[in-house]
C-alpha angles and dihedrals in degrees: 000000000000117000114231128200100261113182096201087056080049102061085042104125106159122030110227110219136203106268082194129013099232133117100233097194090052091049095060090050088047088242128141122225138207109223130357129226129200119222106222097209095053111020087227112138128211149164119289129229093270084070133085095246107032090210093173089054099046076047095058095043090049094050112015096232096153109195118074116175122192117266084201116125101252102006106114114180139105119225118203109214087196090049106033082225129151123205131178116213 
């Protein structure tokens, strides 16, 4: 995937990591998930769109908190939902 200026990767100064890798949201529905993403506003990690409930997706479009990066172990990049935009890190 090509990697595109973002300004909201750009101010990006601390990575904010999964405390746990859970999908809260999924949890709560009794559902299972497929990979997990970290808002880095907010820390808060969700399901990705792979998975049945898109949760940080549903969590972008609730609260407008653009930058997800991935909670997978290796995988080290930010995606911006407002620029469509895909960084590695």
């Amino acid at each position: 995937m090509q990697q595109k200026y973002c300004h909201h990767i750009k101010t990006i100064s601390k990575i904010k990591t999964a405390t746990e890798h859970i999908c809260e949201e999924c949890i709560k529905l009794g559902d299972d998930w497929v990979h997990l993403r970290t808002c880095q506003e907010c820390g808060v990690t969700l399901c990705c769109d792979d998975s049945k409930n898109k949760h940080a997706t549903a969590h972008f479009h609730a609260t407008k908190h653009p930058v997800i990066s991935s909670a997978e172990p290796n995988e080290k990049w930010f995606w911006c939902y407002l620029d469509n935009a895909f960084a590695t890190y």
